[in-house]
BALOBA-1460 file (C-alpha; in Angstrom, 3 decimals):
// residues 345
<rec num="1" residu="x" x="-12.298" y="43.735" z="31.675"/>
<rec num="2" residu="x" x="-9.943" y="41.766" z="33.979"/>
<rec num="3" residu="x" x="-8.911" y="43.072" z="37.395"/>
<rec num="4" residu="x" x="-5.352" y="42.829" z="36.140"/>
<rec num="5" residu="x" x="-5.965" y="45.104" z="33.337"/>
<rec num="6" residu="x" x="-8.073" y="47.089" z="34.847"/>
<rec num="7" residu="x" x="-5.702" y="48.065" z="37.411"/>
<rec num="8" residu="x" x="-2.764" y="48.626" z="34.893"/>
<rec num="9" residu="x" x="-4.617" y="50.822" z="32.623"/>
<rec num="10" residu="x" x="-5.512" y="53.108" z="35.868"/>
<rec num="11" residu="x" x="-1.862" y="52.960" z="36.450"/>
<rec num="12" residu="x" x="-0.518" y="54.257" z="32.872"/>
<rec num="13" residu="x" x="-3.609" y="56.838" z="32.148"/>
<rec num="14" residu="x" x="-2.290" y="58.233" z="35.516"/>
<rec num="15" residu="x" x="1.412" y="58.377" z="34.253"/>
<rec num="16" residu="x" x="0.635" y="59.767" z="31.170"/>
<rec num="17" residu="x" x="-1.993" y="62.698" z="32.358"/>
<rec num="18" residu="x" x="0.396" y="63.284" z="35.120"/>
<rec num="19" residu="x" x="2.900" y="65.123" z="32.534"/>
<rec num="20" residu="x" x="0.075" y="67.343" z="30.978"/>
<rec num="21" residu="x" x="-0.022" y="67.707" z="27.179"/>
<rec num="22" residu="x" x="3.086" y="67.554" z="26.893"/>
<rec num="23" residu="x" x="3.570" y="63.608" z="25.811"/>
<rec num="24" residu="x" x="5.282" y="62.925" z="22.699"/>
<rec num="25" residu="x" x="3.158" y="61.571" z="20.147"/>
<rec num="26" residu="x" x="3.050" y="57.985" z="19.331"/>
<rec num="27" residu="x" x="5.578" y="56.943" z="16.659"/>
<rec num="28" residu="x" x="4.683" y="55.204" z="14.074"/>
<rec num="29" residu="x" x="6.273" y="51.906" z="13.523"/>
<rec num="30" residu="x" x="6.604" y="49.346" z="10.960"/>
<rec num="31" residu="x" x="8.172" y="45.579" z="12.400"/>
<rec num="32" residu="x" x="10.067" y="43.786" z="9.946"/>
<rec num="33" residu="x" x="11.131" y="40.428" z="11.479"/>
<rec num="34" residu="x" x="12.115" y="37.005" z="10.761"/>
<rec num="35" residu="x" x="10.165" y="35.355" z="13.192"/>
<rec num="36" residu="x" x="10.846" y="31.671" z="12.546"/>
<rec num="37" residu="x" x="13.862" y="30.424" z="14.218"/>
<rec num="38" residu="x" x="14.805" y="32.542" z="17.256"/>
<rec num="39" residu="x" x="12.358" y="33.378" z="19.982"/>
<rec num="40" residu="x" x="13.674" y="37.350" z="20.442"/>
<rec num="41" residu="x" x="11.721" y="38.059" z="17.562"/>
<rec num="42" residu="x" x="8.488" y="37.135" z="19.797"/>
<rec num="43" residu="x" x="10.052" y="38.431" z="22.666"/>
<rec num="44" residu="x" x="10.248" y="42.125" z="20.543"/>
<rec num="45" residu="x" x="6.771" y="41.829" z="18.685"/>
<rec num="46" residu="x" x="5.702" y="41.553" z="22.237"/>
<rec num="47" residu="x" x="7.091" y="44.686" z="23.882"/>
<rec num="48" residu="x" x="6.164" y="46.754" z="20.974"/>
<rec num="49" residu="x" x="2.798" y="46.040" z="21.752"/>
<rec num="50" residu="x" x="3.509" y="47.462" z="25.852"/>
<rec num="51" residu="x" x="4.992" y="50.236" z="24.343"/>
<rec num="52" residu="x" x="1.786" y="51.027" z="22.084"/>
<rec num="53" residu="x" x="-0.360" y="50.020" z="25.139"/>
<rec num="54" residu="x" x="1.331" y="52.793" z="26.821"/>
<rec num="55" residu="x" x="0.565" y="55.350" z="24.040"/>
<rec num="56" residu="x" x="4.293" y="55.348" z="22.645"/>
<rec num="57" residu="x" x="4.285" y="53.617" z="19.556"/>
<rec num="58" residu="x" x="1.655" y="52.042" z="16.870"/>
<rec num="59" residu="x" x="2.058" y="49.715" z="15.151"/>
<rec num="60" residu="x" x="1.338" y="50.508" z="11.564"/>
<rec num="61" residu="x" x="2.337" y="46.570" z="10.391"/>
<rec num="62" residu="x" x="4.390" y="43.677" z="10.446"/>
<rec num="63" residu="x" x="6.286" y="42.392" z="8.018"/>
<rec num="64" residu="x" x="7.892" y="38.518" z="7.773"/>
<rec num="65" residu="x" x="11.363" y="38.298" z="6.154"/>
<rec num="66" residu="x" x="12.155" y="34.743" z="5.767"/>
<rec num="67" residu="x" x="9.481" y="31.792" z="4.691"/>
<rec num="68" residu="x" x="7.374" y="29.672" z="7.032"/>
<rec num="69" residu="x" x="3.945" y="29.118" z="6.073"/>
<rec num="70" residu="x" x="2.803" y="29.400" z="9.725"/>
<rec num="71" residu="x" x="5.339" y="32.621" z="10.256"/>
<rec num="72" residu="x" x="2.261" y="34.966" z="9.239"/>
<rec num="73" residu="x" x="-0.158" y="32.746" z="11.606"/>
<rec num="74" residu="x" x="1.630" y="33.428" z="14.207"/>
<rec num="75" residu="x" x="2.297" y="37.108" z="14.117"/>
<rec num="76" residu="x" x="-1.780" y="37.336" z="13.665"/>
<rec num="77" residu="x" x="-2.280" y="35.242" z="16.846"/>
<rec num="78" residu="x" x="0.446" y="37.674" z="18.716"/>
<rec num="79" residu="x" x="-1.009" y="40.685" z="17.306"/>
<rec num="80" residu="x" x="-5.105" y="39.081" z="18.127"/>
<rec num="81" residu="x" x="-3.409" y="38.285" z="21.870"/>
<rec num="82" residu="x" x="-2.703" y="41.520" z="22.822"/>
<rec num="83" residu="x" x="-5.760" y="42.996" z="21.259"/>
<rec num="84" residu="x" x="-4.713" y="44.556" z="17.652"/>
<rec num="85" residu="x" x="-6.061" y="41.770" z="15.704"/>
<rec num="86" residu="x" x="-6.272" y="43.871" z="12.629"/>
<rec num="87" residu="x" x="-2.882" y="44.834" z="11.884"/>
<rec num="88" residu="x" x="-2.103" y="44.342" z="8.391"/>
<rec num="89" residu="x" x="0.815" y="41.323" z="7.450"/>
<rec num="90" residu="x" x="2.883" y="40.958" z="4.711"/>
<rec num="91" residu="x" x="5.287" y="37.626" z="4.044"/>
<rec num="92" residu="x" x="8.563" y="37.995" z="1.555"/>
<rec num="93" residu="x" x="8.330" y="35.311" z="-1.176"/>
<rec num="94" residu="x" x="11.755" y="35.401" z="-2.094"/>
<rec num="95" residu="x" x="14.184" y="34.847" z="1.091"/>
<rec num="96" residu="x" x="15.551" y="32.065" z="3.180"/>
<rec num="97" residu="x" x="13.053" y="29.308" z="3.941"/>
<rec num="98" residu="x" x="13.416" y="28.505" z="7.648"/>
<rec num="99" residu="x" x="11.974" y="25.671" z="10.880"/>
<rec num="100" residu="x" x="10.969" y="26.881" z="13.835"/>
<rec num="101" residu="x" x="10.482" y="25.087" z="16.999"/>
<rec num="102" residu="x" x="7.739" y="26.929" z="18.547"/>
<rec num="103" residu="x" x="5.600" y="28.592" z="15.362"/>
<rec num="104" residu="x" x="3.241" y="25.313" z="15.611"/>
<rec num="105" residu="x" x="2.215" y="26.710" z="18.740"/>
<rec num="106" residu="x" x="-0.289" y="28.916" z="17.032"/>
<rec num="107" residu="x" x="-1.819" y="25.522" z="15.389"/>
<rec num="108" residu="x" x="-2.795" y="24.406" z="19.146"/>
<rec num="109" residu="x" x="-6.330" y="23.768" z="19.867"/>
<rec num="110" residu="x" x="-8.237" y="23.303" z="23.447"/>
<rec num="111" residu="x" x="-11.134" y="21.640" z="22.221"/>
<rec num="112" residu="x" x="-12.285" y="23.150" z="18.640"/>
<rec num="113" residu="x" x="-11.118" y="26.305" z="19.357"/>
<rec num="114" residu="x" x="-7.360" y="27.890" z="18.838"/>
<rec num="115" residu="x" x="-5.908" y="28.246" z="22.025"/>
<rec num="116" residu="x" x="-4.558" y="31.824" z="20.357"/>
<rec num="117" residu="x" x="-6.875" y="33.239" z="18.211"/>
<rec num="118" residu="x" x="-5.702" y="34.110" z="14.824"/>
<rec num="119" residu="x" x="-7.755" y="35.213" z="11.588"/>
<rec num="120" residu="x" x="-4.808" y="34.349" z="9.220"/>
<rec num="121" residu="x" x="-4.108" y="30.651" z="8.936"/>
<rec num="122" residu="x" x="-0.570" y="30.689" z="6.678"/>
<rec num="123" residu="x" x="1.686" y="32.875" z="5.124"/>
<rec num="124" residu="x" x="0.455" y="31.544" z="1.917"/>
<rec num="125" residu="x" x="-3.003" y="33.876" z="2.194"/>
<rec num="126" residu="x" x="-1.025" y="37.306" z="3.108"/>
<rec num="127" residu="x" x="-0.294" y="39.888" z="0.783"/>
<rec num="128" residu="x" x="3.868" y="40.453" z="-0.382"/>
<rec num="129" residu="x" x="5.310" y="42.391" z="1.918"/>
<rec num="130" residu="x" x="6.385" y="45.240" z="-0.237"/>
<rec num="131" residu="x" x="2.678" y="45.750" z="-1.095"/>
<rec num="132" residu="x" x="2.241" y="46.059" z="2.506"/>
<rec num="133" residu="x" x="5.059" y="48.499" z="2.799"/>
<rec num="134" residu="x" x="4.655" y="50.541" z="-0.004"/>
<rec num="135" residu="x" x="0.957" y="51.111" z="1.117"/>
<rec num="136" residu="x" x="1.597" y="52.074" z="4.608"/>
<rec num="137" residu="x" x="4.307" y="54.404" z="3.774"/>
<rec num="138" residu="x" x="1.893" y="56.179" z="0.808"/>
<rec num="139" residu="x" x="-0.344" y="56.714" z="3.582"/>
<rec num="140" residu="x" x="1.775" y="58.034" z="6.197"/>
<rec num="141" residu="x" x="2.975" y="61.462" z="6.683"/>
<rec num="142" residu="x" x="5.896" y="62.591" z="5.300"/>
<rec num="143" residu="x" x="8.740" y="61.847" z="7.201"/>
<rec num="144" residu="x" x="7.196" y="60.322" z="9.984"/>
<rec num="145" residu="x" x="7.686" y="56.394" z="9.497"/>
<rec num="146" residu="x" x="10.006" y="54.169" z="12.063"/>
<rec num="147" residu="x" x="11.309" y="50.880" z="10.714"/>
<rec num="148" residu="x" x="12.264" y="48.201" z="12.741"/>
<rec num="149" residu="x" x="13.773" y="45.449" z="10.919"/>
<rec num="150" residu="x" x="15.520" y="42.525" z="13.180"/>
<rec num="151" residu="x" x="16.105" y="39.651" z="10.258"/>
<rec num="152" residu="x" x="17.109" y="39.650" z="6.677"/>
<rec num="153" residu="x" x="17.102" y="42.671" z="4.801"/>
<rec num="154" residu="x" x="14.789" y="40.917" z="2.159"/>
<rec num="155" residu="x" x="11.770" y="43.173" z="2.224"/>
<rec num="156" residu="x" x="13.886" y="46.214" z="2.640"/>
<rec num="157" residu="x" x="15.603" y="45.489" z="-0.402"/>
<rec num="158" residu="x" x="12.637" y="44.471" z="-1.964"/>
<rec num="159" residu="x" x="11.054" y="48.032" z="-1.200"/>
<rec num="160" residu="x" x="14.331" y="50.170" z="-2.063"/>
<rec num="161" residu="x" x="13.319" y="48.191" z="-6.082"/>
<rec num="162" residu="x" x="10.313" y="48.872" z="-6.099"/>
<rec num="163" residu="x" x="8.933" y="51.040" z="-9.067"/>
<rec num="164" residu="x" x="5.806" y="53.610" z="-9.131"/>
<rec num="165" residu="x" x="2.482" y="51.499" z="-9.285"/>
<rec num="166" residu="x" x="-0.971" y="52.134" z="-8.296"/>
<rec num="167" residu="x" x="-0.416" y="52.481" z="-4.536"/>
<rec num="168" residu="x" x="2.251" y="55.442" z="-5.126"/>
<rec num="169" residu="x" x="3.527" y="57.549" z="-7.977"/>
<rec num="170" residu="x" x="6.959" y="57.318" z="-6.385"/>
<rec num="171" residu="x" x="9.675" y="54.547" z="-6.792"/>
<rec num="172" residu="x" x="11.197" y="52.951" z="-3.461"/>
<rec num="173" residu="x" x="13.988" y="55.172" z="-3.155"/>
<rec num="174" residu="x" x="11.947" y="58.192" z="-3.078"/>
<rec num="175" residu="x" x="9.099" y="56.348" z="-1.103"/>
<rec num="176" residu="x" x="11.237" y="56.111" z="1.553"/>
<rec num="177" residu="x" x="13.103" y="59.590" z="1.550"/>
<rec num="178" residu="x" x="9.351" y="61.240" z="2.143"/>
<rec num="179" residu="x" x="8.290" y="58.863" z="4.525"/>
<rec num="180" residu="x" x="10.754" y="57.498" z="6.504"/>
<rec num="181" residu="x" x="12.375" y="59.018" z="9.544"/>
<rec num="182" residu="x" x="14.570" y="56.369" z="10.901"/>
<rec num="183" residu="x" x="14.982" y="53.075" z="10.335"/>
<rec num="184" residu="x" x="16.745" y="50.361" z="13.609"/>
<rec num="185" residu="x" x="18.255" y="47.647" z="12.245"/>
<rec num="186" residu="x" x="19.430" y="44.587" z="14.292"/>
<rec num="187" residu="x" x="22.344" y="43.155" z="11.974"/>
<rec num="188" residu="x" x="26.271" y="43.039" z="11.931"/>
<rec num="189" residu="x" x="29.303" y="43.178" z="14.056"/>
<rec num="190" residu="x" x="31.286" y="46.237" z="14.288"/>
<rec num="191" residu="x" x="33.838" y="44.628" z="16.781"/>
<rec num="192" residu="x" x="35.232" y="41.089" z="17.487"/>
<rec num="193" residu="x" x="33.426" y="38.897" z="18.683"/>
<rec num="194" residu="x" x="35.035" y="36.439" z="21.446"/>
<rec num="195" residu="x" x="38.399" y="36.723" z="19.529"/>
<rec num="196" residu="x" x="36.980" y="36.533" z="16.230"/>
<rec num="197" residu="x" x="37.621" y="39.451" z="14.268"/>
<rec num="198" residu="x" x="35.443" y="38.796" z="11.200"/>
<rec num="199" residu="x" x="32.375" y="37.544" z="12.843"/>
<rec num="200" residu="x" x="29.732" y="37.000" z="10.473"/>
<rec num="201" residu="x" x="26.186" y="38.112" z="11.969"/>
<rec num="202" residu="x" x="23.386" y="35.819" z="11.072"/>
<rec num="203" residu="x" x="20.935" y="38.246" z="9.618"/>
<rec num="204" residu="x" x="24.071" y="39.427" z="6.990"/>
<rec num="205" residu="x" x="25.598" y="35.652" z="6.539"/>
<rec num="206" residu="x" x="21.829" y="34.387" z="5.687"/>
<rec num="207" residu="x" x="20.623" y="37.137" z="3.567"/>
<rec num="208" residu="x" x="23.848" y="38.581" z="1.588"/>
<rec num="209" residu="x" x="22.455" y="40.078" z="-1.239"/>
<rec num="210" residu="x" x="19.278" y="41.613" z="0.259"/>
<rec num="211" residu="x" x="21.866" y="43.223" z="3.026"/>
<rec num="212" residu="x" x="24.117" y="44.405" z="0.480"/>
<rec num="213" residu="x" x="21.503" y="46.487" z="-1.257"/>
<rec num="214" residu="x" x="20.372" y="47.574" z="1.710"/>
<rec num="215" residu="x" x="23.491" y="48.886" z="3.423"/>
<rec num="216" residu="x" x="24.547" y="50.231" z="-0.741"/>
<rec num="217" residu="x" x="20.972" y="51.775" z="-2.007"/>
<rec num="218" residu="x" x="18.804" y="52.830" z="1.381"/>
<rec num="219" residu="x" x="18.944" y="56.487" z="0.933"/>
<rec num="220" residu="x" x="22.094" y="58.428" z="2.385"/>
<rec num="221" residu="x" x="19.342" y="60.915" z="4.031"/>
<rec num="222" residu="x" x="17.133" y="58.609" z="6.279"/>
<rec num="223" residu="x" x="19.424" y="57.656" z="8.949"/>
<rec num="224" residu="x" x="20.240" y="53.695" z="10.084"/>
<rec num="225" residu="x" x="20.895" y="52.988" z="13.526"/>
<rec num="226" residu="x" x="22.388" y="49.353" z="13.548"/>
<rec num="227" residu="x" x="22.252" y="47.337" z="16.983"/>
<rec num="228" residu="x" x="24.518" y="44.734" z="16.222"/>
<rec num="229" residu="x" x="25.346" y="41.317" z="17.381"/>
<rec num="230" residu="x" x="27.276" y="42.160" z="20.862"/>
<rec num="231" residu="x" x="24.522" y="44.466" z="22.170"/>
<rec num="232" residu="x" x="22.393" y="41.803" z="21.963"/>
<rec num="233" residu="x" x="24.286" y="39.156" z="23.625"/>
<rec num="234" residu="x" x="25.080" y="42.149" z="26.755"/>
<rec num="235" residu="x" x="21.461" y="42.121" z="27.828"/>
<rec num="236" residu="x" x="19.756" y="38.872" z="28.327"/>
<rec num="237" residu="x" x="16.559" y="38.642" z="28.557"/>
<rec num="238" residu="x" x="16.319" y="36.522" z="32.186"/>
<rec num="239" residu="x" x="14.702" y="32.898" z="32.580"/>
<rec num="240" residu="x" x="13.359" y="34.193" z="36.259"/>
<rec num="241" residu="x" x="11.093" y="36.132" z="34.225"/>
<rec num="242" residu="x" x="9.893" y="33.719" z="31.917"/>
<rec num="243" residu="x" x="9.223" y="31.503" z="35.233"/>
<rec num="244" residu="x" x="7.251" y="34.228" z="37.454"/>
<rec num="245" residu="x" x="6.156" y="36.939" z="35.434"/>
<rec num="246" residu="x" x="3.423" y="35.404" z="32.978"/>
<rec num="247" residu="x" x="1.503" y="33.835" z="35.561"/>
<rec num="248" residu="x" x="-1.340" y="36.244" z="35.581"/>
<rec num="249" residu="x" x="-2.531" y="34.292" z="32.146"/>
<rec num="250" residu="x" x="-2.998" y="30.323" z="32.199"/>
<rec num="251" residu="x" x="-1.775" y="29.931" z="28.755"/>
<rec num="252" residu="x" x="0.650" y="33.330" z="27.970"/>
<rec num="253" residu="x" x="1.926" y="33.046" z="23.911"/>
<rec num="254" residu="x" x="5.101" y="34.532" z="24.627"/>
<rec num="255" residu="x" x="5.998" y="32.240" z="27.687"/>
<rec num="256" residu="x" x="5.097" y="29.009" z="25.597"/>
<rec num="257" residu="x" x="6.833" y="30.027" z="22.419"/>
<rec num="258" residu="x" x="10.061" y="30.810" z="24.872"/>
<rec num="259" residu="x" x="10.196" y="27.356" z="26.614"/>
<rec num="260" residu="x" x="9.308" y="25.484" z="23.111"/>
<rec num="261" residu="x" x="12.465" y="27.558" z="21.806"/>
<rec num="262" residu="x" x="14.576" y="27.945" z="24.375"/>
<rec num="263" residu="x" x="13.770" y="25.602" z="27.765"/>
<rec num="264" residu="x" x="13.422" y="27.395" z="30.968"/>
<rec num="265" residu="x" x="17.244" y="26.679" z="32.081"/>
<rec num="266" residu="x" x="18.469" y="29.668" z="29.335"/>
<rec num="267" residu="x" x="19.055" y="33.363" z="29.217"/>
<rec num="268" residu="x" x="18.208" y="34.349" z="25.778"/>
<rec num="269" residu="x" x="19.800" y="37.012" z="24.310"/>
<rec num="270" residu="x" x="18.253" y="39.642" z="23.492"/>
<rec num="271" residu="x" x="18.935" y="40.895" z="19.739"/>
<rec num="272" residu="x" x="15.704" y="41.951" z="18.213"/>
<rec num="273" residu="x" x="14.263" y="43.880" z="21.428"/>
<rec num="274" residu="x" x="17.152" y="45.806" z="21.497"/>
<rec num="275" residu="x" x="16.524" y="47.724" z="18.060"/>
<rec num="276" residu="x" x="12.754" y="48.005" z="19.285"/>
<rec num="277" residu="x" x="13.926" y="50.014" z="22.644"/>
<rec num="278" residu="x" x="15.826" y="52.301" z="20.333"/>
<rec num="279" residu="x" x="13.447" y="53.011" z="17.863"/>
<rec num="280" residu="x" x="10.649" y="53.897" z="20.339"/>
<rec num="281" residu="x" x="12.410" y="55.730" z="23.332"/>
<rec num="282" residu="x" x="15.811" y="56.896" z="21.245"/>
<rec num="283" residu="x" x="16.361" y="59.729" z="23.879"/>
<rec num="284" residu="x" x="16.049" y="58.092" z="27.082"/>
<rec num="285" residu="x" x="19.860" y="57.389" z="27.115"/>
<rec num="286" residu="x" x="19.479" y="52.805" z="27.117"/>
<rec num="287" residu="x" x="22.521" y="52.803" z="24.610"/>
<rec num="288" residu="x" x="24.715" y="55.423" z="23.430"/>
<rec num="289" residu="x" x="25.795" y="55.870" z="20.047"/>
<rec num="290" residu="x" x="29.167" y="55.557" z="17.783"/>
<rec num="291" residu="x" x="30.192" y="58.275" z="14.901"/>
<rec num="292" residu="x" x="28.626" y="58.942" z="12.204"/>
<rec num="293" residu="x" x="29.500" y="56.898" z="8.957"/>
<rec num="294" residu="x" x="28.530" y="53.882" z="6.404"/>
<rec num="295" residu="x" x="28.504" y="50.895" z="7.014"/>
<rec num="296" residu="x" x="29.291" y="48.437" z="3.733"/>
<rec num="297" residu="x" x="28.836" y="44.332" z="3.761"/>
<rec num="298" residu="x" x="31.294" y="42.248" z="2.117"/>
<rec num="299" residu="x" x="30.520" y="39.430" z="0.034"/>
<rec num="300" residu="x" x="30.872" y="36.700" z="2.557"/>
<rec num="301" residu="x" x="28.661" y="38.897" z="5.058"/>
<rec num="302" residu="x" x="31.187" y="40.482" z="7.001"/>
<rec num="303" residu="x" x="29.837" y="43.954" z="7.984"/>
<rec num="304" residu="x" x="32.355" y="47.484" z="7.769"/>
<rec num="305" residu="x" x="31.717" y="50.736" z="9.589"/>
<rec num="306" residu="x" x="33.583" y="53.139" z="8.065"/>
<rec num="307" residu="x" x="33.584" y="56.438" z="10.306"/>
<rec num="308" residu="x" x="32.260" y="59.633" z="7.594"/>
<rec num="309" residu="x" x="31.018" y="62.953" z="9.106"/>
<rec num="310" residu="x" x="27.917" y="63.645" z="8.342"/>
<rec num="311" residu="x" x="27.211" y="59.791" z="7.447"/>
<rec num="312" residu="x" x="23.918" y="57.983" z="7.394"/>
<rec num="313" residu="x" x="24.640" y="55.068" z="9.682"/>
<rec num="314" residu="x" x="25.794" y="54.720" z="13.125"/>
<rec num="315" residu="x" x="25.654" y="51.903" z="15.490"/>
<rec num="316" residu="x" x="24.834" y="51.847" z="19.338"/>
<rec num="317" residu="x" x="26.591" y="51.197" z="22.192"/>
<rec num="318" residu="x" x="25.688" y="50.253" z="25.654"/>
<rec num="319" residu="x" x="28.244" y="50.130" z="28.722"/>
<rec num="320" residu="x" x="27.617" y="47.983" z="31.883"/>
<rec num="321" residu="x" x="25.725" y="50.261" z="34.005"/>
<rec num="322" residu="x" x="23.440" y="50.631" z="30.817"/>
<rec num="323" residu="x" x="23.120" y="47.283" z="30.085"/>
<rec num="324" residu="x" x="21.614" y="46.978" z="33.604"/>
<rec num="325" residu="x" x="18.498" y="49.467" z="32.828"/>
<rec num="326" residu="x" x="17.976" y="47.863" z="29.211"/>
<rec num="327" residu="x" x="17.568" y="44.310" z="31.158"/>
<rec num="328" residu="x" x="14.733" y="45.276" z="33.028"/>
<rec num="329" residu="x" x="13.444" y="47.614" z="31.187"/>
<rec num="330" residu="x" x="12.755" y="44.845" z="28.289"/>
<rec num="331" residu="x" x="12.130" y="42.844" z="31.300"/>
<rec num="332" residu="x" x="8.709" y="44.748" z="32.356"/>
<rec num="333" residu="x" x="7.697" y="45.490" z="29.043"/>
<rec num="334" residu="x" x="7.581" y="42.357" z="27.743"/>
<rec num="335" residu="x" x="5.965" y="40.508" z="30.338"/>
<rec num="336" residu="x" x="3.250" y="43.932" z="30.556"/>
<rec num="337" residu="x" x="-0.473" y="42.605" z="30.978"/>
<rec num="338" residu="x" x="-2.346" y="43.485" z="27.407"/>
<rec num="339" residu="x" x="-4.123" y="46.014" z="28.419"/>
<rec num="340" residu="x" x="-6.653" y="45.341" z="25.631"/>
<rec num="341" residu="x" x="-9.028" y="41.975" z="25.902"/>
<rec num="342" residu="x" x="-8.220" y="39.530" z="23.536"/>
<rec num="343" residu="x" x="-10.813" y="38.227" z="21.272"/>
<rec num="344" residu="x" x="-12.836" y="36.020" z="23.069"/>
<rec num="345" residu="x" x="-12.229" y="37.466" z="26.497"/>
């Protein structure tokens, strides 16, 4: 073991026995995410794994919702980086096929080895995501599950279709009534957006139809939280870190993928972390929250929140002084030290 991690896993054991046995249990969490074109999607893949380091979360699988043969790859190699090499994958076949300018990263080689280790060479070998879904959920308890979906709504929808097979008497509807607790969506815009009063959020405008089921047929009894697109874009995640706080690895998967995405001159908002911080620490007061109500998408993507009491959606909200905490707090979890060796190491 590294001095590094050595050092921070003295450091957390101590913060966690120092409260007794009295932590919360770790939620279980499911990560839907598009990772292909933006780099938040690494960025949140990356601080769930801190946050199950620290005995908060686990994470139960990953599932990709838009099509890149080398989307899968790299979610293995993230997952193999930070020690949980065995966390099962599913791909959509059925979404929005999509570049990326930093998944070839996980195709880099020093010498004849893979500079990131990875067990899964392309999307094309992983199981469909709802297979992956519907098997998890049969297997958890009932009503424990956390979704975290921060791309289209394609495997969602896909799941909320699915009939009784041979993983689970029940259809997807009532799947996810036993099993689910809560699912954190990063999608919409509830407010204008720089003057625009009908924005149209990429995750919605690229994924209509799977969206539109979603918001229609999830069940009105497992509650939505939606972070939507001006949460995001209120808590960058900042370049200083990208330039100082990866250093303790030569080659760091999440710094690379960042500057092959973004360049080391940008602030990247910060989407898809967002609706991880809520899902895992809901009570620790990051964001507040709006009314309770439905939210309904319109045919050209445009999102509605309708205000209902008693209503299965609601959306957060995050003022200036909270904005602040979410910053660094997404700050020090994603640049965290894996506290388990990689393969190899």
């Amino acid at each position: 073991m590294k001095p590094h991690t050595l050092v921070l896993l003295i450091v957390l054991t101590l913060a966690r026995t120092s409260c007794g046995d009295d932590s919360p249990a770790r939620i279980p969490v499911i990560f839907d995410t598009d990772i292909t074109g933006d780099v938040d999607d690494v960025l949140a893949l990356a601080m769930l794994h801190a946050l199950a380091d620290r005995g908060e979360c686990s994470i139960e699988a990953v599932t990709v919702s838009k099509i890149n043969p080398l989307a899968a790859a790299f979610v293995d190699a993230v997952n193999t980086f930070y020690g949980r090499p065995d966390i099962p994958i599913g791909v959509t076949r059925d979404a929005q096929i999509r570049d990326s300018r930093y998944l070839h990263l996980v195709q880099t080689k020093d010498g004849d080895r893979f500079r990131y280790p990875h067990d899964l060479l392309s999307g094309n070998d992983a199981p469909d995501a709802v297979t992956v879904l519907r098997r998890i959920l049969a297997q958890s308890d009932d009503h424990s599950m956390t979704l975290v979906q921060v791309g289209l709504a394609a495997n969602l929808a896909d799941l909320i279709e699915s009939k009784p097979d041979d993983i689970s008497p029940l259809s997807g509807p009532e799947l996810i009534r036993r099993k689910v607790k809560l699912v954190s969506v990063m999608a919409g815009a509830f407010a204008a957006v720089q003057g625009n009063d009908h924005y149209l959020e990429a995750n919605v405008r690229n994924g209509v139809g799977s969206m539109q089921c979603f918001a229609k047929a999830w069940p009105a009894d497992v509650s939505v939280v939606w972070s939507d697109f001006q949460i995001g874009i209120a808590a960058p995640y900042p370049r200083e870190s990208i330039a100082r706080d990866f250093a303790y690895r030569k080659h760091h998967i999440v710094k690379e993928a960042y500057l092959l995405h973004s360049g080391p001159n940008h602030d990247r908002p910060t989407w898809d972390l967002t609706s991880v911080l809520h899902a895992v620490r809901p009570g620790d007061d990051y964001f507040g929250l709006s009314p309770s109500g439905t939210v309904s998408v319109d045919d050209d993507g445009f999102t509605r929140f309708t205000p209902q009491a008693n209503g299965r959606d609601r959306y957060l909200t995050m003022n200036r002084e909270q904005a602040i905490r979410v910053v660094e707090t997404q700050r020090c979890l994603v640049s965290q030290p894996p506290m388990r060796p990689a393969r190899g190491e």
